[in-house]
C-alpha positions, 0 to 999 in steps of 0.5 A, a space after each residue: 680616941 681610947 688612951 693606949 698608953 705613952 709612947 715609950 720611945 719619947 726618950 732623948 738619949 739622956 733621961 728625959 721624957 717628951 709628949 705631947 697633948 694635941 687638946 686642952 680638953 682633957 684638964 678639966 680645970 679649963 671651962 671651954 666655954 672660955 676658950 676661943 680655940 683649941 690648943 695644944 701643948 708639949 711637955 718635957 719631963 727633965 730627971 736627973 737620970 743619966 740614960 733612958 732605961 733610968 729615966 723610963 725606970 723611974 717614970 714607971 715607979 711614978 705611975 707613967 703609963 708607958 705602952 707595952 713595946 
């Protein structure tokens, strides 16, 4: 599957951006090799915004490739 962006609609209300990657695979640091399965992971980003406006605001400036809503 083709990369379309994050969705912009990960926001908690506070500022703070969660996504989620359903594979390992795309860190090409990890030899695959060495793996004994497919995992997935979330991620939190936690900001100092007080709103998801600031929060996808500032996400944007540091290049976050959010979907177009």
């Amino acid at each position: 599957r083709d990369f379309r962006g994050l969705s912009p609609r990960q926001f908690d209300g506070r500022g703070n951006y969660t996504f989620g990657l359903n594979e390992q695979s795309m860190f090409h640091e990890i030899d695959q090799d060495k793996t004994d399965r497919v995992r997935g992971m979330d991620i939190t980003v936690v900001t100092t915004a007080t709103n998801d406006d600031e929060g996808r605001a500032l996400l944007k400036q540091l290049g976050f490739p959010f979907k177009e809503q």
